[in-house]
C-alpha positions, 0 to 999 in steps of 0.5 A: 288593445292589440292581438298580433297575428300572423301578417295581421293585427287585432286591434281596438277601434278608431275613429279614422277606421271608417273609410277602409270599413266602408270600403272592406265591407261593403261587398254583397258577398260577405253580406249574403252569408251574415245576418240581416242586421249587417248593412248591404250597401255598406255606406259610410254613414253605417261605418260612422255608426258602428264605430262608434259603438264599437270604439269605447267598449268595456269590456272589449269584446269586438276587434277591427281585424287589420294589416298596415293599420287598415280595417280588412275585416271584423271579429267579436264575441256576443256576450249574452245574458241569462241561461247563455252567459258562459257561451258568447256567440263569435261572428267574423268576417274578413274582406273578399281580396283576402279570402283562403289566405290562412287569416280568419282561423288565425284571428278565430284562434286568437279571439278564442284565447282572449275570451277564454282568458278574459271572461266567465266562459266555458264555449264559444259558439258560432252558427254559420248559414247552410250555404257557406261551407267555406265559414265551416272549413274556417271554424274547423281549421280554428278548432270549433267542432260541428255539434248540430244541424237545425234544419230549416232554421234561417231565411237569408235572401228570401231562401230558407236554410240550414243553420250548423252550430260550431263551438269550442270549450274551454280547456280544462 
């Protein structure tokens, strides 16, 4: 399955992605602004892995974001259960070389059209880490709206944080 962007392409895993994963990801100024589960280092062995997670999904709900079939980022809904079943959580993040180039809120715009298209949602949420004002300016320009502030909410590095909660709705 692919999304076609401008200049990039949204596209389901392969087995082969893992070097440009590796190397894409492994950069403690992405790392710094996702949660803990994301590894820093980045190795090999943990592209391995979540590729392999990644590749046979059904639904797909997580994309290798790419440009000449390299991996240069990561986009996927978290669809969740119970009481939050029509309001996945999006997360992304795009390799540093590529940063303000008008990507992310692309692959934002795309991802959201897909999910809206694809499953029984009504939002798409994404919280974003009080120290990263430039993955608010992405949601913004992608159409997500700032609808709170939970003050003191995260703890990243060892520094407690503001967390700020985005979402999109669904067009009626």
């Amino acid at each position: 399955m692919e999304l076609n962007g401008n200049g990039f392409t949204l596209r389901t895993w392969k087995s082969d992605d893992s070097e440009s994963l590796k190397k894409n990801a492994d950069n403690t100024n992405i790392s710094d602004f996702l949660f803990d589960r994301f590894p820093s280092p980045y190795t090999l062995a943990e592209a391995h892995h979540f590729i392999g997670l990644k590749m046979n999904q059904d639904p797909v709900t997580n994309f290798a974001i790419t440009i000449n079939d390299e991996v240069i980022g990561v986009i996927g809904l978290d669809l969740r259960e119970d009481v939050y079943s029509k309001a996945p959580l999006l997360g992304y993040w795009l390799s540093e070389h590529l940063w303000g180039k008008g990507i992310m809120p692309q692959a934002i715009k795309l991802i959201v059209a897909y999910g809206f298209a694809n499953f029984p949602i009504v939002r798409i949420q994404a919280g974003v880490l009080g120290n990263n004002p430039k993955s608010m300016r992405v949601l913004e320009k992608a159409g997500f709206t700032k609808e709170a502030v939970l003050k003191n909410a995260i703890i990243k590095n060892g520094i407690i944080l503001d967390e700020h909660i985005y979402a999109i709705l669904k067009p009626e």
